[in-house]
C-alpha positions in Angstrom: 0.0 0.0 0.0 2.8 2.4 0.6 4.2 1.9 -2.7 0.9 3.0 -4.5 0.8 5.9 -1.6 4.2 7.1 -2.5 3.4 7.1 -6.4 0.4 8.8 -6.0 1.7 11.8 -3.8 5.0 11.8 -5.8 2.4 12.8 -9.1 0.2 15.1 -7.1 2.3 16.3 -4.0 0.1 18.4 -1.9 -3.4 18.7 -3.6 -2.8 14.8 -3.5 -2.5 14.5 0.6 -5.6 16.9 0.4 -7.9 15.1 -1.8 -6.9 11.6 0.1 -7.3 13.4 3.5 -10.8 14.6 2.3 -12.1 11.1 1.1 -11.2 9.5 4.4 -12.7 12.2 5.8 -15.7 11.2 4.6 -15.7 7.2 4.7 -13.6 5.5 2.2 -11.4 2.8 3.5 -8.0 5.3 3.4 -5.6 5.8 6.5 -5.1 8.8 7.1 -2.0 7.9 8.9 -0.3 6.5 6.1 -0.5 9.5 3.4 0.5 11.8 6.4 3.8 10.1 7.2 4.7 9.3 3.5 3.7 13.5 2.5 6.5 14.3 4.8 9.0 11.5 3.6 8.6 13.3 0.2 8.8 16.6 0.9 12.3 16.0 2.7 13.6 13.8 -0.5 12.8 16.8 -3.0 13.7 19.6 -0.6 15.8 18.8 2.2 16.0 20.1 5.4 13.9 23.1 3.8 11.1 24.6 6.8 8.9 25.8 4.3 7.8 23.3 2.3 7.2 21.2 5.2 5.3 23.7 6.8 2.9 24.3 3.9 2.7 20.2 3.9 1.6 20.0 7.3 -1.0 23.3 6.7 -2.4 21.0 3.5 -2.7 17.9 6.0 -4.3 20.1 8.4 -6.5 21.8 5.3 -7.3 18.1 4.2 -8.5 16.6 7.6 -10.6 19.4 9.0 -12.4 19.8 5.6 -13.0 15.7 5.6 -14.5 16.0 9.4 -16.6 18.9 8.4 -18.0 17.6 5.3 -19.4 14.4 7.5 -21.0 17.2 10.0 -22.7 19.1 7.7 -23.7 16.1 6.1 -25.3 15.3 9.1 -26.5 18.6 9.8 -28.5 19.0 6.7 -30.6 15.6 6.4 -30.7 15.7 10.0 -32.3 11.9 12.3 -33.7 11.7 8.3 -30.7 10.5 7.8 -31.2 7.1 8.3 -34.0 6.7 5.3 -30.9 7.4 2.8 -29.5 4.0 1.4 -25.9 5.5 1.2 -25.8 6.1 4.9 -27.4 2.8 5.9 -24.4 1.1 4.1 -21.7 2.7 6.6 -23.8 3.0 9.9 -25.9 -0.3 11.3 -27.9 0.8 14.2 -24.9 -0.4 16.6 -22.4 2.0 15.6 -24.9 4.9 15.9 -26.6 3.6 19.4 -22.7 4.0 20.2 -21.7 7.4 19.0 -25.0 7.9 21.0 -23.9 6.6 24.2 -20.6 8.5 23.7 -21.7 11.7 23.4 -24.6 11.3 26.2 -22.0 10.2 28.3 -18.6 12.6 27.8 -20.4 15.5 25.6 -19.0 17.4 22.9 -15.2 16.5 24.3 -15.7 13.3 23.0 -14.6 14.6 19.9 -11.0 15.1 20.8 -11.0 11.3 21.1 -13.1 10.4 17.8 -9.9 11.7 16.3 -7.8 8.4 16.9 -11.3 6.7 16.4 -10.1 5.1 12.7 -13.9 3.1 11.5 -15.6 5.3 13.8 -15.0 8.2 13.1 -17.0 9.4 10.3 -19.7 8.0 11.8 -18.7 10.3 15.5 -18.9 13.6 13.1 -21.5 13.2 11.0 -24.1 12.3 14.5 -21.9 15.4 15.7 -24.0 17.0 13.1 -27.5 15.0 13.4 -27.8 16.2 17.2 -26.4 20.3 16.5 -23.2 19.9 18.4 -22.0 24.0 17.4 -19.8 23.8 14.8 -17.4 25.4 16.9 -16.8 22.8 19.2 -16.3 20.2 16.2 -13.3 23.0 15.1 -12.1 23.3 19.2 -11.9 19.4 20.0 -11.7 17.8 16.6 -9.2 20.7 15.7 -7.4 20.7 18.6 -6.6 16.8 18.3 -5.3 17.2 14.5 -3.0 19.9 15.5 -1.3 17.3 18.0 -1.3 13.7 15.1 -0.9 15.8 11.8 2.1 18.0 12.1 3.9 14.9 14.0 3.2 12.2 11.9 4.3 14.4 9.1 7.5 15.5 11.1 8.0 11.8 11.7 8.1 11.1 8.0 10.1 14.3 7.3 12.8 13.1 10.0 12.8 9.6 9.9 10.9 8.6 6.7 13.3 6.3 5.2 13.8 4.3 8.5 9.9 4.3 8.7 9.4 3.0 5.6 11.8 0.6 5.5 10.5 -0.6 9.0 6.5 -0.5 7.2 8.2 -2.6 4.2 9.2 -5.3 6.5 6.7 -5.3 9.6 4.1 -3.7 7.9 1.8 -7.1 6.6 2.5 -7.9 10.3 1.2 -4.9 11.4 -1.8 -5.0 8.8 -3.1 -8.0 10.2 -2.9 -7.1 14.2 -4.7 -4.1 13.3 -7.5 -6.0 11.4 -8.1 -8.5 13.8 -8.3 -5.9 16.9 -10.9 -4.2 15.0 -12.7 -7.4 14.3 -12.5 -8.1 17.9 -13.9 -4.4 18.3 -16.6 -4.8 16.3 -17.8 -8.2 16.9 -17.9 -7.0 20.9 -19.7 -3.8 19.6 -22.4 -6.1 18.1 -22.9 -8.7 20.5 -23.3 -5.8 23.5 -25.6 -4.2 21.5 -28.0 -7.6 21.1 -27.3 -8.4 25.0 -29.3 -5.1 25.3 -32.0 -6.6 23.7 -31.8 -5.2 20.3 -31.4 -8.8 18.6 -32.7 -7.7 14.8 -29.7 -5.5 14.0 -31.6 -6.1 10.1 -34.2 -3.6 10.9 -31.6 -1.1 10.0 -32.9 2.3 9.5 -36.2 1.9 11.8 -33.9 0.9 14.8 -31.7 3.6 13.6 -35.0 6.4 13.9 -35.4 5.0 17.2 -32.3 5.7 18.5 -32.2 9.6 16.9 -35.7 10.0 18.1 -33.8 12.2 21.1 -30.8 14.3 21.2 -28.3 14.1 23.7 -29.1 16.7 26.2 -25.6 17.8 26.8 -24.6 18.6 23.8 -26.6 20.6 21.4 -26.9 24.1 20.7 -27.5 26.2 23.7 -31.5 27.7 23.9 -31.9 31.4 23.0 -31.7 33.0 26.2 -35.5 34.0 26.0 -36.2 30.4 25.8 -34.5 29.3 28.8 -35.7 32.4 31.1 -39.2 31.1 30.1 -38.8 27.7 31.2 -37.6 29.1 34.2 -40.9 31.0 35.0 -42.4 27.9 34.0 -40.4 25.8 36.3 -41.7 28.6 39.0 -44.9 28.3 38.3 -45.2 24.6 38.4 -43.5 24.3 41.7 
């Protein structure tokens, strides 16, 4: 795979790591990690210990990733829990993996986005439910921003620094390491599924039904905060009631 990664960014340089960046961003079965270390491999092989061109490599990773992650949100934004009657989506999110990014934002908020990140198989599906229950947009830049400003510019430095030792080491470990991480994401997903039956949802086939169910309410600690008229009028309510 590296061989084909290097080839292709060799031909298209930076637009290349952006348009690769941008269809992992939303689904396709691309690493991210990969085309991020081998970008800066390249850029030290045609200029050197040169800062600029790495810098404007790691700004077109950055440029890549974010515009990936937001095209998922808004994606989710737009069709909104209607989501789930679109044959397209129902082909990348069974009712498991969205009861999950469910559970994950009930549970840690919008800062769960910070970890969806380093979420490779989830996290597509962790922005674009960002976007079905109106996290801000804001938040998705803070956490999901802050996270590639930490794994983009080092993975790139890696490959700047050390690429030929890192792909030498990929060349001969990397089938090895293919395969670990295949099966631990089996593992992953097979738990996923069986926790989700052991809940009692044993017809995962009733696909985007279960899925309305589960969108049917928003997580209640993280959408958009209520116009402040809003919430001073529940209050009087709240008064009132008491």
């Amino acid at each position: 795979m590296e061989s084909a990664f290097l080839e292709y960014l060799g031909t298209w340089s930076y637009a290349g790591l952006f348009l690769a960046l941008l269809a992992a961003g939303f689904g396709l079965p691309l690493p991210e990690d990969i085309p991020l270390v081998l970008s800066g491999y390249l850029v030290a092989e045609a200029h050197g210990d040169a800062i600029n061109p790495l810098i404007l490599m790691i700004l077109t990773g950055l440029a890549g990733v974010m515009a990936g992650d937001s095209s998922t949100y808004w994606l989710g934004r737009h069709f909104g829990p209607g989501i789930v009657e679109k044959r397209w989506f129902r082909r990348i999110a069974k009712p498991w993996l969205i009861e999950r990014a469910k559970e994950k934002y009930t549970k840690h908020g919008a800062k769960v986005l910070f970890a969806s990140r380093f979420m490779p198989g989830l996290r597509c599906i962790m922005f674009m439910m960002a976007g079905v229950f109106k996290i801000p947009y804001w938040k998705l830049l803070a956490y999901n921003g802050g996270a590639a400003l930490l794994s983009v510019p080092l993975l790139i430095y890696l490959g700047w620094k050390f690429g030929k030792a890192v792909i030498d080491s990929v060349r001969e470990f990397g089938h090895i390491v293919g395969g670990l991480v295949i099966v631990g994401f089996a593992i992953f997903i097979i738990y996923e599924v069986r926790k989700f039956r052991d809940k009692g949802h044993r017809t995962p086939e009733m696909g985007e039904h279960r899925s309305a169910e589960i969108l049917e309410s928003t997580p209640t600690n993280v959408g958009e905060r209520k116009p402040k008229a809003d919430r001073s009028r529940e209050a009087v309510s709240s008064g009132s009631d008491a």
